[in-house]
Backbone as a ProteinNet text record, in pm:
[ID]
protein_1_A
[PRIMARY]
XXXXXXXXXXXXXXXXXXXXXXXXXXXXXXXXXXXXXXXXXXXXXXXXXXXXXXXXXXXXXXXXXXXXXXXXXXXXXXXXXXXXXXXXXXXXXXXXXXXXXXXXXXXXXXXXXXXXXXXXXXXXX
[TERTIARY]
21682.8	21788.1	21902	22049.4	22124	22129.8	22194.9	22212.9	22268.1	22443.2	22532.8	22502.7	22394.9	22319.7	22337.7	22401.2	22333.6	22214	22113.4	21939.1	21910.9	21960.7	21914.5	21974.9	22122.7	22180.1	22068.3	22069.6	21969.4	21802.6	21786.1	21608.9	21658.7	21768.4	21762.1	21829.5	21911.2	21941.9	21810.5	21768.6	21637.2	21504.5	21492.5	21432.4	21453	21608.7	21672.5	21700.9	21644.4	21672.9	21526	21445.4	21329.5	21276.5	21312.2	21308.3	21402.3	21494.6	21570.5	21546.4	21464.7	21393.7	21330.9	21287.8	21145.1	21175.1	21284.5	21314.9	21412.9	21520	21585.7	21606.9	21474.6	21449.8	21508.2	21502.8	21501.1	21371.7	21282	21140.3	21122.6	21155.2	21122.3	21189.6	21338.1	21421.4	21362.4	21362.9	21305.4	21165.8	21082	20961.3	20948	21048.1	21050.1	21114.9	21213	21291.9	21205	21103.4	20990.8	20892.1	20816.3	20758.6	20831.7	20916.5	21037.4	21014.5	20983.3	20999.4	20843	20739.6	20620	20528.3	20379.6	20253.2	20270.4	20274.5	20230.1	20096	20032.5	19921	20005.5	19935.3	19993.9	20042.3	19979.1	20063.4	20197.7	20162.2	20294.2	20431.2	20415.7	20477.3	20517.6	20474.4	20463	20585.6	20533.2	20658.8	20752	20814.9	20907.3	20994.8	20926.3	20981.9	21030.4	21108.1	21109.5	21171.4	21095.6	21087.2	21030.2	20955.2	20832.2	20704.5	20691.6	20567.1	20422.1	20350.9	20218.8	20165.3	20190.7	20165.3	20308.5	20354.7	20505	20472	20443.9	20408	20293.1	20213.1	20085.1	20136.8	20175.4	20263.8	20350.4	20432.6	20530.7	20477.5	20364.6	20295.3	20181.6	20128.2	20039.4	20157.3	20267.4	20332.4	20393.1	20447.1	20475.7	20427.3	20295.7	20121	20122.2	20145.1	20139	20288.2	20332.9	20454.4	20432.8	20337.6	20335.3	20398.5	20516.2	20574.3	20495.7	20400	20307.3	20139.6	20102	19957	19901.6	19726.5	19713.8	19562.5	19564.2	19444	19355	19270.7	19141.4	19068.1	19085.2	19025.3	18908.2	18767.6	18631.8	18625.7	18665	18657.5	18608.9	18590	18537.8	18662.7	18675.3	18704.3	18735.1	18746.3	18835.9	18942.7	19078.6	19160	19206.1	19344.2	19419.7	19594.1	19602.2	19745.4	19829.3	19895.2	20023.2	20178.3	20155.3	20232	20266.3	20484.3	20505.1	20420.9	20431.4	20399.4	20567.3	20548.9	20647.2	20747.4	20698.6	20812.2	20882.4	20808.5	20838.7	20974.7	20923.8	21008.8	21164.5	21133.1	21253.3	21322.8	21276.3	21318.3	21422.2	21320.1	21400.1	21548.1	21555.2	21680.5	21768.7	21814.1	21950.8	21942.9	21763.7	21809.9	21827.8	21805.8	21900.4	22060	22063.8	22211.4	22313.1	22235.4	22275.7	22274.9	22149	22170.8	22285.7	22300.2	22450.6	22554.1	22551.5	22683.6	22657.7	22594.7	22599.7	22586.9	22557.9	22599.3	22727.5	22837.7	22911	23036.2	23011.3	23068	23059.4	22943.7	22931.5	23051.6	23136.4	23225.8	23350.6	23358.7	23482.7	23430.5	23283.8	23199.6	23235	23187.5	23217.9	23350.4	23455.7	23589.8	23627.5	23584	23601.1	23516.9	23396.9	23360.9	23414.3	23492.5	23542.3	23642.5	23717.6	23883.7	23808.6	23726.7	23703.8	23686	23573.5	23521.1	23633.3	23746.1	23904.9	23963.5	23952	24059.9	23998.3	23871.1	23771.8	23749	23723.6	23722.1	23832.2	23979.5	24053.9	24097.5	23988.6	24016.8	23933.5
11899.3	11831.7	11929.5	11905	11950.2	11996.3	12139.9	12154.3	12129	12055.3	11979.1	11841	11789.4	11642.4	11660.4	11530.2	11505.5	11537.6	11473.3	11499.8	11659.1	11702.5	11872.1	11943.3	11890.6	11943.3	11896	11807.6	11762.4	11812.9	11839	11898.1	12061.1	12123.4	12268.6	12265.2	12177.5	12234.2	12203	12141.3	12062.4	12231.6	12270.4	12390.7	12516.3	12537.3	12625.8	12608.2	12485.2	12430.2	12453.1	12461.5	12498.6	12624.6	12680.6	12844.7	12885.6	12852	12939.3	12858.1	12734.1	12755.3	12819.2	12907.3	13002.3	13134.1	13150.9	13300.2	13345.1	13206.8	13269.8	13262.5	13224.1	13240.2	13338.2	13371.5	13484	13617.6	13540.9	13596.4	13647.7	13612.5	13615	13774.4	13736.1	13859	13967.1	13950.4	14088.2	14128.4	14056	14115.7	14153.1	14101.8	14137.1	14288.2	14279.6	14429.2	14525.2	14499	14603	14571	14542	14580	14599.2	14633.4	14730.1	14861.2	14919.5	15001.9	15060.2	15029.2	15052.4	14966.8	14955.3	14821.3	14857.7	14763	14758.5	14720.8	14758.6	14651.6	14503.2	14462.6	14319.8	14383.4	14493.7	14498.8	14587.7	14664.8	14752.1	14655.3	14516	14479.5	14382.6	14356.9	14286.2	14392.9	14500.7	14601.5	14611.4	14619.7	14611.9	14527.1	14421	14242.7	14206.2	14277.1	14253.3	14109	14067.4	13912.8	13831.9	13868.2	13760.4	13715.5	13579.7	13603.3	13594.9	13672.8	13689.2	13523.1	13425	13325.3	13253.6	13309.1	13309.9	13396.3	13568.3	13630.7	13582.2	13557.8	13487.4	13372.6	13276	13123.3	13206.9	13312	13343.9	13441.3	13534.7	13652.5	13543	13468.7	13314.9	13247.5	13252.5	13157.7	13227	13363.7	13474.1	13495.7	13522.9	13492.5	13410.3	13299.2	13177.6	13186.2	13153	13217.8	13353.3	13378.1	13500.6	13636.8	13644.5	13742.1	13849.2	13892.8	13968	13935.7	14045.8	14085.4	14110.2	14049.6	14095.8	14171.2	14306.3	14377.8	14446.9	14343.7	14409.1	14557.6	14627.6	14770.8	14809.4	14757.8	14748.2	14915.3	14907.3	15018.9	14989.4	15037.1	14995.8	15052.5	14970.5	14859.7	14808.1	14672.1	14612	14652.7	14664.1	14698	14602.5	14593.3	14443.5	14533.4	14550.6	14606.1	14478	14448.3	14389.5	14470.4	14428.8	14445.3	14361.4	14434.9	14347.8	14306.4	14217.8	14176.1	14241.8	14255.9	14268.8	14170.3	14041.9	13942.4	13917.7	14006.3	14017.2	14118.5	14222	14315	14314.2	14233.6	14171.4	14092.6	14038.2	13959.4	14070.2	14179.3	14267.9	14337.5	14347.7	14430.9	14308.5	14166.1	14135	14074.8	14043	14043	14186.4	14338.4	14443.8	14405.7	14375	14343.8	14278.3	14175.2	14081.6	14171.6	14238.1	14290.2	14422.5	14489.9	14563.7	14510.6	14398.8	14340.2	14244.6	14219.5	14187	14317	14445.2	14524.1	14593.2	14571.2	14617	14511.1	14404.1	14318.2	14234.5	14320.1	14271.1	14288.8	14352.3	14379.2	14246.2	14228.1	14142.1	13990.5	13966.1	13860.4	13821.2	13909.8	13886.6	13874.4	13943.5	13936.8	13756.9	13739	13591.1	13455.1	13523.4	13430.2	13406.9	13538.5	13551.3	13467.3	13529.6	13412	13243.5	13233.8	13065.2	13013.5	13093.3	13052.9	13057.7	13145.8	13107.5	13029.8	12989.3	12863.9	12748.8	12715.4	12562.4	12541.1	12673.3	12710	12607.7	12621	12533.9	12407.5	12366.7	12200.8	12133.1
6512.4	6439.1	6412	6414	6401.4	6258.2	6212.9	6104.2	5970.6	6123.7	6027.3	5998.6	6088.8	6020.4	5877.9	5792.7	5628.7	5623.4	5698.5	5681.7	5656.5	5783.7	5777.5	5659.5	5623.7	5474.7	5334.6	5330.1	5225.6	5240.4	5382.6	5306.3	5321.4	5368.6	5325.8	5176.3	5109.4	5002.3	4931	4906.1	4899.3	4873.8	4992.8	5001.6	4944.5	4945	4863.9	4704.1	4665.7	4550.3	4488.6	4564.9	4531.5	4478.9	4580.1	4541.6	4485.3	4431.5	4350.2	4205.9	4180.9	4057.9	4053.4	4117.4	4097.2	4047.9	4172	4187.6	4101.6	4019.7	4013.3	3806.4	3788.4	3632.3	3548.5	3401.3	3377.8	3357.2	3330.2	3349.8	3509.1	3543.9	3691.7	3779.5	3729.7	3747.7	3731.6	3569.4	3481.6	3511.9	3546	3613	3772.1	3842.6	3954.1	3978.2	3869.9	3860.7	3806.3	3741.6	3669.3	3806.2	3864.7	3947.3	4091.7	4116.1	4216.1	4229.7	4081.7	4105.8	4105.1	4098.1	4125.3	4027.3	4104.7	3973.2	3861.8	3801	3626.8	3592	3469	3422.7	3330.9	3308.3	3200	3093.8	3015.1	2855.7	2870.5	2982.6	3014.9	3098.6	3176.2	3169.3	3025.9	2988.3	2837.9	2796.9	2799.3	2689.8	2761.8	2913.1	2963.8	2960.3	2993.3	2955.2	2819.8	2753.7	2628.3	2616.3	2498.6	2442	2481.8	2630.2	2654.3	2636	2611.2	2468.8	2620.6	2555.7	2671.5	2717.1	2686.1	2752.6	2879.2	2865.4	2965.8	3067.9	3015	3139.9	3218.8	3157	3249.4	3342.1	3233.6	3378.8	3469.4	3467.6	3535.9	3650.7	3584.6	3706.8	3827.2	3751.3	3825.1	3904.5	3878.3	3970.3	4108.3	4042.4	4150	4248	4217.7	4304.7	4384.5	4323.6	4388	4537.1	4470.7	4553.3	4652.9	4654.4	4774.8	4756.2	4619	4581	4491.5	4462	4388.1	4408.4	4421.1	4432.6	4274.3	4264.6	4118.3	4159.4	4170.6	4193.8	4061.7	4093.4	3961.8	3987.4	3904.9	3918.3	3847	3928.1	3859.5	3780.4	3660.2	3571.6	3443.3	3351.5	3233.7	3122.2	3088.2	3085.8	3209.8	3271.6	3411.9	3377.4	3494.4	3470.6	3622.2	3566.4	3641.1	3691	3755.3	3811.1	3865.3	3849.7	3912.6	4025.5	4165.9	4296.2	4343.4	4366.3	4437.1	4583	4651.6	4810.4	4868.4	5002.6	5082	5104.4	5070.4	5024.4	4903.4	4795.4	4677.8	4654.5	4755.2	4793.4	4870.3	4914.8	4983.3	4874.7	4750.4	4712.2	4559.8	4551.1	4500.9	4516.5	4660.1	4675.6	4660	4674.3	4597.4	4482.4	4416.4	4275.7	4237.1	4284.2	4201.6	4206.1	4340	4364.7	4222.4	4171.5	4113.2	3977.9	3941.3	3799.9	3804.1	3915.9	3904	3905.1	3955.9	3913.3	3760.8	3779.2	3546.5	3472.2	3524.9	3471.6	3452	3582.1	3600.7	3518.6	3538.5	3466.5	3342.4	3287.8	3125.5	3019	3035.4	2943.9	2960.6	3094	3153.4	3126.9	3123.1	3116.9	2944.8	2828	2762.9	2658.2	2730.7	2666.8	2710.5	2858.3	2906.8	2787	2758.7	2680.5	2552.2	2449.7	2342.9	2351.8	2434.9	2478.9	2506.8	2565	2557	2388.7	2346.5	2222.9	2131.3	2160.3	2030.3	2072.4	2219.1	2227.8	2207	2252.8	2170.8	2048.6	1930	1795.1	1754.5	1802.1	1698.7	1802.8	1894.6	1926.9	1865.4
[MASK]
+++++++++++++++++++++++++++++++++++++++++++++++++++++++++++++++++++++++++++++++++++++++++++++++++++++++++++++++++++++++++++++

C-alpha cells in the first residue's frame, strides 16, 4: 500500500500515536534518562526519579519491559537483589530523548519568560 494512501496515513499515525504514549510520558523520560547512563536497583531509581510514588515506578518499569525497552535481572543474593537495564532498543530510545532534555535545558529560561508574558496578558482578560 502506498504511503500517501489515507489508510497507510491513519494506521502509521495510529502506530506512532501509540508509542509515543508510552515513550513519551514523564516517568518514562526520567527513567529512561537514569538508566542511560548505566542499571539501577528500584530504590535507587526511586531516589533519582524524584516525585515518583513507588507504585508509578513499578506500572512504568512493568510497562518498559513490556515494551522491550528495559531488562529486569534478579541477582540470587541474600537478600535478592533486582537491577534494572536498558535493552538495546531502550537505548536507542535514549539518545533523542537526551536530545530533547538539552534542549529543555537549553531553553528553560526563554520557555519560561514566554509563559510569564502569556500569564500577564490573560491575568487582565
Amino acid at each position: 500500500m502506498n504511503n500517501n494512501h489515507p489508510e497507510a496515513q491513519n494506521n502509521l499515525y495510529s502506530q506512532a500515536n501509540n508509542a509515543i504514549s508510552q515513550i513519551g510520558g514523564k516517568w518514562t523520560i526520567l527513567i529512561v534518562a537514569a538508566l542511560s547512563k548505566r542499571p539501577h536497583r528500584f530504590n535507587e531509581l526511586k531516589r533519582k526519579v524524584q516525585g515518583i510514588s513507588q507504585r508509578m515506578l513499578t506500572l512504568r518499569l512493568q510497562a518498559l519491559q513490556r515494551d522491550g525497552l528495559l531488562h529486569r535481572t534478579v541477582i540470587r543474593t541474600m537478600p535478592v537483589r533486582v537491577e534494572y537495564s536498558l535493552t538495546a532498543l531502550g537505548h536507542s530510545l535514549a539518545i533523542p530523548l537526551n536530545e530533547i532534555a538539552c534542549w529543555a535545558e537549553a531553553n528553560s529560561a526563554v520557555i519560561e519568560l514566554a509563559r510569564s508574558e502569556f500569564d500577564g496578558r490573560n491575568a487582565r482578560s
